[in-house]
C-alpha positions in Angstrom: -6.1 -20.8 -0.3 -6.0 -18.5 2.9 -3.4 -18.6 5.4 -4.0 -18.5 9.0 -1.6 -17.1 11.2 -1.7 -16.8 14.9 -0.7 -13.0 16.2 -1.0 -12.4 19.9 -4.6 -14.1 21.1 -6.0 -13.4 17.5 -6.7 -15.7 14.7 -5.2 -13.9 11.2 -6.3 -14.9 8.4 -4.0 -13.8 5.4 -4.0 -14.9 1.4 -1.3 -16.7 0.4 1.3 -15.5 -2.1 -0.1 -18.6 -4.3 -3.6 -17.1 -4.2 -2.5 -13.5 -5.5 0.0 -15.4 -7.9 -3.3 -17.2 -9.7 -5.8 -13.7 -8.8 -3.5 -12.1 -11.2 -6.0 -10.8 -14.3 -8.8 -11.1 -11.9 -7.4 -8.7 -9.8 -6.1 -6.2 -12.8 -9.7 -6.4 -14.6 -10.9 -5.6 -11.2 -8.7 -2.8 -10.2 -6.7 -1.5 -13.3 -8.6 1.4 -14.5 -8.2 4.1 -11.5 -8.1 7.0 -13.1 -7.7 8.9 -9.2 -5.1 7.0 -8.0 -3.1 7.6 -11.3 -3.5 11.1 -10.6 -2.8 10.6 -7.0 0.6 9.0 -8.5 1.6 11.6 -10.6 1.3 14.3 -8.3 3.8 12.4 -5.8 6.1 12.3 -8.3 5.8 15.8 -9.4 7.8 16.4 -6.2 10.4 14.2 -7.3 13.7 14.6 -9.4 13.6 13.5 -13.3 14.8 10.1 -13.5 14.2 9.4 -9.9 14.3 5.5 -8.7 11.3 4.6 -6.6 10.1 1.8 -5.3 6.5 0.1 -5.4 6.1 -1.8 -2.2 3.4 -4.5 -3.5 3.8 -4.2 -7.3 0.6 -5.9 -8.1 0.0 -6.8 -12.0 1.7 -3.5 -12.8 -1.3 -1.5 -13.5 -2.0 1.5 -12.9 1.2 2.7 -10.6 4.3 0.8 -12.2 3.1 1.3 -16.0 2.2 5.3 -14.6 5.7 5.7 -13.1 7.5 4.1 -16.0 5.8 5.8 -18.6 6.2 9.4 -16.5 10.4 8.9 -17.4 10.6 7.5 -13.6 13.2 4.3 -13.1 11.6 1.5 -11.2 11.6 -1.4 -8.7 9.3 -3.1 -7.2 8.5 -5.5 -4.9 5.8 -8.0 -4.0 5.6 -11.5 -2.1 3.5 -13.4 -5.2 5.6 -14.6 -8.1 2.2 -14.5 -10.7 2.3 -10.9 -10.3 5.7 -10.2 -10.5 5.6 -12.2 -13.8 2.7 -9.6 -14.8 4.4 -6.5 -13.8 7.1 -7.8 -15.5 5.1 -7.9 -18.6 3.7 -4.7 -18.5 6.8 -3.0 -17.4 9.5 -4.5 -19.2 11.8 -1.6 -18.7 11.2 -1.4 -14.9 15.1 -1.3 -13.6 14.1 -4.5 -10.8 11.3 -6.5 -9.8 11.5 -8.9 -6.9 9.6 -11.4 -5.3 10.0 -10.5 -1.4 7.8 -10.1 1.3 8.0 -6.3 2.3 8.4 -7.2 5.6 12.1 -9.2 5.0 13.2 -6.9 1.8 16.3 -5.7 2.1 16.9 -2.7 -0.4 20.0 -2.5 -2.3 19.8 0.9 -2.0 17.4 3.6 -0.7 15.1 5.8 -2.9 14.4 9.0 -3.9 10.2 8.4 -3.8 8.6 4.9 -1.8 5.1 4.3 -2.7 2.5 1.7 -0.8 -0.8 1.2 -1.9 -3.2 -1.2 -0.1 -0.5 -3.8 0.2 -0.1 -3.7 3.8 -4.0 -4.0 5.1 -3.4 -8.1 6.1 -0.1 -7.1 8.2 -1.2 -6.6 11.9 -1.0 -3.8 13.6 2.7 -4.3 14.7 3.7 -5.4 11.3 2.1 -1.8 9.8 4.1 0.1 12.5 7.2 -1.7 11.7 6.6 -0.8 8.3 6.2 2.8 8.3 9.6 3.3 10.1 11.1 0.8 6.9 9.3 2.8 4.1 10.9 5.9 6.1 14.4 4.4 6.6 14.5 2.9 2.4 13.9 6.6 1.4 17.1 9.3 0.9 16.9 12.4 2.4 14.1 14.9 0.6 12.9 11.6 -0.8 8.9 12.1 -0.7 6.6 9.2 0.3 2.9 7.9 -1.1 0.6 6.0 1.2 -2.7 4.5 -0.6 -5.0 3.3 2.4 -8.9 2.4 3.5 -8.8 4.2 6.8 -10.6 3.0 9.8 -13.8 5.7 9.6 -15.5 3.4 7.5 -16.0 1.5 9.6 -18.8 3.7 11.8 -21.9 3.3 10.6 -24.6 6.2 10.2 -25.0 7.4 14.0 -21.2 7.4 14.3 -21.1 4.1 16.0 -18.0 2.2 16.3 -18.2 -1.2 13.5 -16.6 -4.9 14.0 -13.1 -5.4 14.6 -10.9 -4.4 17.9 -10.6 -0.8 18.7 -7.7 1.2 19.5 -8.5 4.6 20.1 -5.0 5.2 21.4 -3.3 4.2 18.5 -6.0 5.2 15.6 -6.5 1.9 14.3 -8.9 -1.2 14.0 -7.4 -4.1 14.8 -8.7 -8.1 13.1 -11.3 -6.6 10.7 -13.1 -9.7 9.4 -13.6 -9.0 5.4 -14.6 -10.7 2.0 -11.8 -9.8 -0.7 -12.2 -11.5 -4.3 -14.6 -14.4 -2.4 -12.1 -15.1 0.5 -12.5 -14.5 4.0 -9.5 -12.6 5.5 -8.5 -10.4 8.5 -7.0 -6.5 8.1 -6.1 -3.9 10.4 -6.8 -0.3 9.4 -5.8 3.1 10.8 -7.7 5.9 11.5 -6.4 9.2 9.1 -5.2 10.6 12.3 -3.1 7.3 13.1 -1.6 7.5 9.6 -0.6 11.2 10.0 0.9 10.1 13.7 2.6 7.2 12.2 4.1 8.9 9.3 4.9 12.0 11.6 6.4 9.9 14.4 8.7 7.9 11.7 10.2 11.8 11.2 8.2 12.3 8.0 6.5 15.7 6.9 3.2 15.6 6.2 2.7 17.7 2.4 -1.1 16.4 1.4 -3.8 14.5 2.3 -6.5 13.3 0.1 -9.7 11.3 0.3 -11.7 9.7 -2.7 -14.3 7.0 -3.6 -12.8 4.4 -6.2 -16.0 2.6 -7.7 -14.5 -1.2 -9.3 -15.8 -3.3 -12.1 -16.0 -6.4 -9.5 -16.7 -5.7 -5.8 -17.8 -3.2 -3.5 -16.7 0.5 -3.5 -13.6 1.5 -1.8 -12.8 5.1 0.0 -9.2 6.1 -0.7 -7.1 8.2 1.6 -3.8 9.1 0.3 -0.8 10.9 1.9 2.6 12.3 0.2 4.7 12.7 2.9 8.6 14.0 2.8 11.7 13.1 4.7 13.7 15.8 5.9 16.9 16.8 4.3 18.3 17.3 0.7 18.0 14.5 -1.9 
């Protein structure tokens, strides 16, 4: 069910929308319960106006971030390229205000937000994709609105003596580029940033940098995952 895609010289490999779409409760019994990254949700929105619209870049099922923001009186929208969990999202968060199947990389927002919040939906995009994206995430966001990145960063990837893993290295840039990696049983390529290349990113899209974060989320199905997450704020007055 993959999708390859040719990028430069490399071979991507990429899961279809139709693969997510049929993951669905797989993926939600998998990754539902993360009781971190609900907190990590609602102290991004404690910098944000009641009532504020925000959008979820890669919705998911719904759960934990759409059904968090909802319940926390926030309005939402969200986004994501598979119609399956759209339909879920849609069924957990019935009041969200939109939900959308789009790919994040051709949405076009009706309007900008007052919070924009990505979460491990972006690690298949190449590196030029990411980049592209972190000036978008900036741009969809109103002045003072705050940001809230979810990532696996690229120090993972040294083993015990510090030694650099598999994939291409940038050390310019902060990232790891064609990362061969098993997700739910399928073989697919992702590009990750160094924490360093996500605070130059975010910094050089004009954002301000107002926490950083690390954590270890332990699922039901598969291997552990370190978390780093970043709030980050536009300039200005929302």
């Amino acid at each position: 069910m993959s999708n390859d895609q040719e990028t430069g010289t490399s071979l991507r490999k990429r899961l279809s929308p139709d693969f997510w779409s049929a993951l669905g409760l797989d993926y939600e019994k998998a990754f539902a319960n993360d009781p971190k990254l609900i907190a990590a949700v609602q102290k991004w929105l404690s910098h944000l106006p009641p009532a504020s619209h925000v959008l979820d870049c890669g919705c998911g099922t719904g759960l934990p971030i759409a059904r968090t923001i909802v319940d926390s009186g926030y309005r939402y929208h969200g986004i994501d390229s598979a119609a399956g969990m759209v339909d879920c999202c849609r069924a957990q968060v019935p009041h969200a205000d939109s939900l959308d199947v789009v790919d994040m990389l051709s949405y076009l927002p009706p309007r900008t937000f007052d919070g924009v919040v990505a979460s491990l939906s972006f690690l298949e995009l190449s590196y030029e994709e990411q980049v592209q994206m972190v000036g978008r995430w900036a741009e969809w966001l109103r002045d003072g609105g705050v940001f809230l990145l979810c990532a696996i960063t690229a120090e993972e990837l040294r083993d015990g003596d510090g030694e650099q893993g598999q994939g291409i290295w940038d050390q310019e840039s902060g990232c790891v580029k064609d990362i061969p990696v098993t997700f739910m049983g399928k073989s697919i390529s992702i590009t990750l940033f160094t924490q360093w290349g996500w605070v130059r990113l975010l910094e050089g899209a004009g954002l301000e940098i107002l926490s950083t974060e690390t954590d270890l989320y332990v699922p039901k199905q598969g291997e552990n995952e370190p978390r780093y997450y970043v709030v980050a704020r536009k300039p200005g007055r929302n």
